[in-house]
C-alpha beads as a LAMMPS data file, in Angstrom:
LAMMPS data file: protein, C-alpha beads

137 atoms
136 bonds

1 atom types
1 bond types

-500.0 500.0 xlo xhi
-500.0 500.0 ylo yhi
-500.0 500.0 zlo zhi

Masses

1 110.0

Atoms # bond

1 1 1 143.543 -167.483 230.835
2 1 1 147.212 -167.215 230.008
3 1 1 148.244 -166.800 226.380
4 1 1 150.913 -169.215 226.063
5 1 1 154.530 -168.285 223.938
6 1 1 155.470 -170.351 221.650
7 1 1 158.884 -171.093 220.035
8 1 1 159.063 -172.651 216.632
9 1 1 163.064 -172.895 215.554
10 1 1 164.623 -174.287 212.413
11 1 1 167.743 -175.841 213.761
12 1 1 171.148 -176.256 211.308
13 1 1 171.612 -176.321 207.965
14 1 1 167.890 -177.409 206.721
15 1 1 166.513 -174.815 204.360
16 1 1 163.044 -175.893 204.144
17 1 1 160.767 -174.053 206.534
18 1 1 157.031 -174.749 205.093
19 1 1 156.093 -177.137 207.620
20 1 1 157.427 -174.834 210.375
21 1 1 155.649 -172.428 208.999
22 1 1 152.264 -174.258 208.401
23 1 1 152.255 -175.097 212.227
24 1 1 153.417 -171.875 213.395
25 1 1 149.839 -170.235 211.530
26 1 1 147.829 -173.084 213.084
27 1 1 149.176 -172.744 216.008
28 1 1 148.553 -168.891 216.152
29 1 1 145.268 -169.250 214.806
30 1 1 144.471 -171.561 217.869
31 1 1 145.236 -168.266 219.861
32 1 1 148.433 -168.831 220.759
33 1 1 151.516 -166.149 220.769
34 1 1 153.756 -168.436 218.162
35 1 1 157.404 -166.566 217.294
36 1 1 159.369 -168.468 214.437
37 1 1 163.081 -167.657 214.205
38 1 1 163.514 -168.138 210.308
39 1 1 166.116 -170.352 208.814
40 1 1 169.369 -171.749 210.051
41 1 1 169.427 -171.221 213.584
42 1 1 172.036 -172.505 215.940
43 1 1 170.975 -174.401 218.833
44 1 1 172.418 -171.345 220.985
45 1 1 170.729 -168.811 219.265
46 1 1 167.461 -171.007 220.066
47 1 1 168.131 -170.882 223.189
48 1 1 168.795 -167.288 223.729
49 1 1 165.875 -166.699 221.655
50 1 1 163.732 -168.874 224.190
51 1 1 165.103 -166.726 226.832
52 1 1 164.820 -163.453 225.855
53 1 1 160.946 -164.051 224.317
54 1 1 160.112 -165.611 227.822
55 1 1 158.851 -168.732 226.100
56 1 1 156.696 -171.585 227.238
57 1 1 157.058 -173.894 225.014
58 1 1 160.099 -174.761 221.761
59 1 1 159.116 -176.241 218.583
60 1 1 162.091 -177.510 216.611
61 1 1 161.599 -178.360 212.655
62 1 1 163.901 -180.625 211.864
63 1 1 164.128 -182.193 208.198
64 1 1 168.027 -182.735 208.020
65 1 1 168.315 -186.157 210.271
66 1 1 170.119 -184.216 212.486
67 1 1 167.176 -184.216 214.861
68 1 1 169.109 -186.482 217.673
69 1 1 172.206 -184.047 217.546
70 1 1 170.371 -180.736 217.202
71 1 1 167.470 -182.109 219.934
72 1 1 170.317 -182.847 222.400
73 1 1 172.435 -179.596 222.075
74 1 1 169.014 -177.787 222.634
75 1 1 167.885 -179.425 225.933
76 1 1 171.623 -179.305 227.009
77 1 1 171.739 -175.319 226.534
78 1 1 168.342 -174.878 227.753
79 1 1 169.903 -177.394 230.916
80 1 1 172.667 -175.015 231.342
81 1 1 170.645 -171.885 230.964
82 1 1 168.074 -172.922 233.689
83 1 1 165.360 -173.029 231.005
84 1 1 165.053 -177.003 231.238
85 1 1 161.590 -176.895 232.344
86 1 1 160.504 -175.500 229.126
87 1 1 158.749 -178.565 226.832
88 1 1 160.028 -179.120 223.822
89 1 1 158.715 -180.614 220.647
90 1 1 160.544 -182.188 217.393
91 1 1 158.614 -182.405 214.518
92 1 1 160.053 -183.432 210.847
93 1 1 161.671 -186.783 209.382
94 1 1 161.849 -188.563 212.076
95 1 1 162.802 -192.407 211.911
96 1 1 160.589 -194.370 213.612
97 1 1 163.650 -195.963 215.301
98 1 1 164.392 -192.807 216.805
99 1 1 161.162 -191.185 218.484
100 1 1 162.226 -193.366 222.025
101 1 1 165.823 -191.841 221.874
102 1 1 164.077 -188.753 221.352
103 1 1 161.649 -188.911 224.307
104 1 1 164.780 -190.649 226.390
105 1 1 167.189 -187.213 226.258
106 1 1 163.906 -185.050 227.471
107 1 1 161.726 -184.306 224.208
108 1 1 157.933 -183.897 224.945
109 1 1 156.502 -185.169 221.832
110 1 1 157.899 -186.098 218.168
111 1 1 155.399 -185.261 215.530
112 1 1 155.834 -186.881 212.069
113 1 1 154.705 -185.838 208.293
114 1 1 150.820 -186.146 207.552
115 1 1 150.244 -185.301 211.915
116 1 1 146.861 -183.629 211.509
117 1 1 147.287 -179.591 212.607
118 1 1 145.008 -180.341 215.285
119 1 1 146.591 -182.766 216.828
120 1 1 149.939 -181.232 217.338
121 1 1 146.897 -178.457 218.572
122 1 1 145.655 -180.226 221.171
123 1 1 149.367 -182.023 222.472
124 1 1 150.937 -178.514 222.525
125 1 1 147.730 -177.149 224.753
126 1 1 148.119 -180.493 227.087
127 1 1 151.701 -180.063 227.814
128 1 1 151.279 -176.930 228.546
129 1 1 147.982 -176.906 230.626
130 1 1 150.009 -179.978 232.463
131 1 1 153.289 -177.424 232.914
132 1 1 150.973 -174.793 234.698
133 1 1 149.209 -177.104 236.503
134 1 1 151.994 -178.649 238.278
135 1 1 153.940 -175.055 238.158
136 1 1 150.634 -173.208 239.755
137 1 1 150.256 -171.184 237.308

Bonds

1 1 1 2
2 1 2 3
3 1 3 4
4 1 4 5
5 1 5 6
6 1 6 7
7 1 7 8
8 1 8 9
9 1 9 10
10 1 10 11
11 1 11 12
12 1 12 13
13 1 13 14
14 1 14 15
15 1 15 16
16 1 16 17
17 1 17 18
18 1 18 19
19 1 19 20
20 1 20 21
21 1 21 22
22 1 22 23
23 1 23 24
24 1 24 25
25 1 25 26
26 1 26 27
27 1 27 28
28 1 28 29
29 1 29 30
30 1 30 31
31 1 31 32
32 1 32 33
33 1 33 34
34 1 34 35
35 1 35 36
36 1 36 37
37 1 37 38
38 1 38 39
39 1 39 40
40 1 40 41
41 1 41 42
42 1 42 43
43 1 43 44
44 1 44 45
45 1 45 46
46 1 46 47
47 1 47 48
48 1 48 49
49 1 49 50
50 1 50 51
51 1 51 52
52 1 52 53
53 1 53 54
54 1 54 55
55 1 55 56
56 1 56 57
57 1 57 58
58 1 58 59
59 1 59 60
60 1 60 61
61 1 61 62
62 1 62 63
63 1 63 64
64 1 64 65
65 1 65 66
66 1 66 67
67 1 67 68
68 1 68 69
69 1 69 70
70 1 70 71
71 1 71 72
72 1 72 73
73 1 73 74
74 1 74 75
75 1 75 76
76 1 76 77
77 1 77 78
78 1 78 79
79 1 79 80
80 1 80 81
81 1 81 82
82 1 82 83
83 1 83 84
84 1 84 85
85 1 85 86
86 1 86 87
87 1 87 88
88 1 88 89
89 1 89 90
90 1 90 91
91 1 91 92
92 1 92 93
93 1 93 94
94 1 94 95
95 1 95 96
96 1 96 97
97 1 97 98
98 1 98 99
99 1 99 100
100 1 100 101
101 1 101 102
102 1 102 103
103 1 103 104
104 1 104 105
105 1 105 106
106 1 106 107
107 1 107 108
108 1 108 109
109 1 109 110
110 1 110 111
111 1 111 112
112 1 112 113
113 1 113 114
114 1 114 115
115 1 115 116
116 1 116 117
117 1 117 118
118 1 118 119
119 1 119 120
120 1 120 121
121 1 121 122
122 1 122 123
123 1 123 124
124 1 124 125
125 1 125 126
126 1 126 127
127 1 127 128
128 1 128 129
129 1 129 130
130 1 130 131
131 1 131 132
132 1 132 133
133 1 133 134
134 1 134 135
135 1 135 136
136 1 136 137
């Protein structure tokens, strides 16, 4: 079975990372290859990350409501790059309000406060499953 790569990127100017973190170890702990770029990131340095660390899936953290912003210029670059196949998750403060506009411009899922480790588990080994399913992989 393929051990999956996963992204998890702090986009902009948000300097709280313990949530990123938190799901980056449960994520690795669920056996699968998790990379975390730190702090700060731009969304073109997430994107050349992705790249160069042959990812399958990207994880943004986003606590600054700049999710919409930062979510787009992600999927755009990743457009651009040829990379647009790659999932992508948002996970943070996320508005209610804004979860469809989210899903709309080509986010995967949108994972609130209090989402149960497991959960975000089992969605992040569905997407992908679903990706290498329909990839034959």
């Amino acid at each position: 079975m393929k051990k999956y790569r996963i992204l998890i990127a702090k986009p902009g100017l948000d300097g709280h990372d313990r949530g990123a973190k938190v799901v980056a170890h449960a994520l690795r702990d669920a056996g699968f290859e998790v990379i975390y770029t730190g702090l700060r990131q731009t969304p073109e340095q997430i994107v050349k990350t992705a790249i160069q660390e042959d990812v399958d899936l990207i994880g943004l953290s986003i606590l600054s409501g700049a999710h919409l912003q930062l979510s787009k210029k992600v999927i755009e670059l990743m457009r651009k790059e040829g990379i647009g196949n790659i999932p992508i998750f948002v996970g943070g403060i996320i508005p209610p309000d804004d979860v469809p506009k989210l899903l709309e411009i080509g986010v995967a899922r949108v994972f609130g406060p209090g989402t149960p480790l497991s959960k975000i588990v089992q969605e992040v080994r569905e997407v992908l499953e679903g990706v290498a399913s329909t990839s034959g992989s």
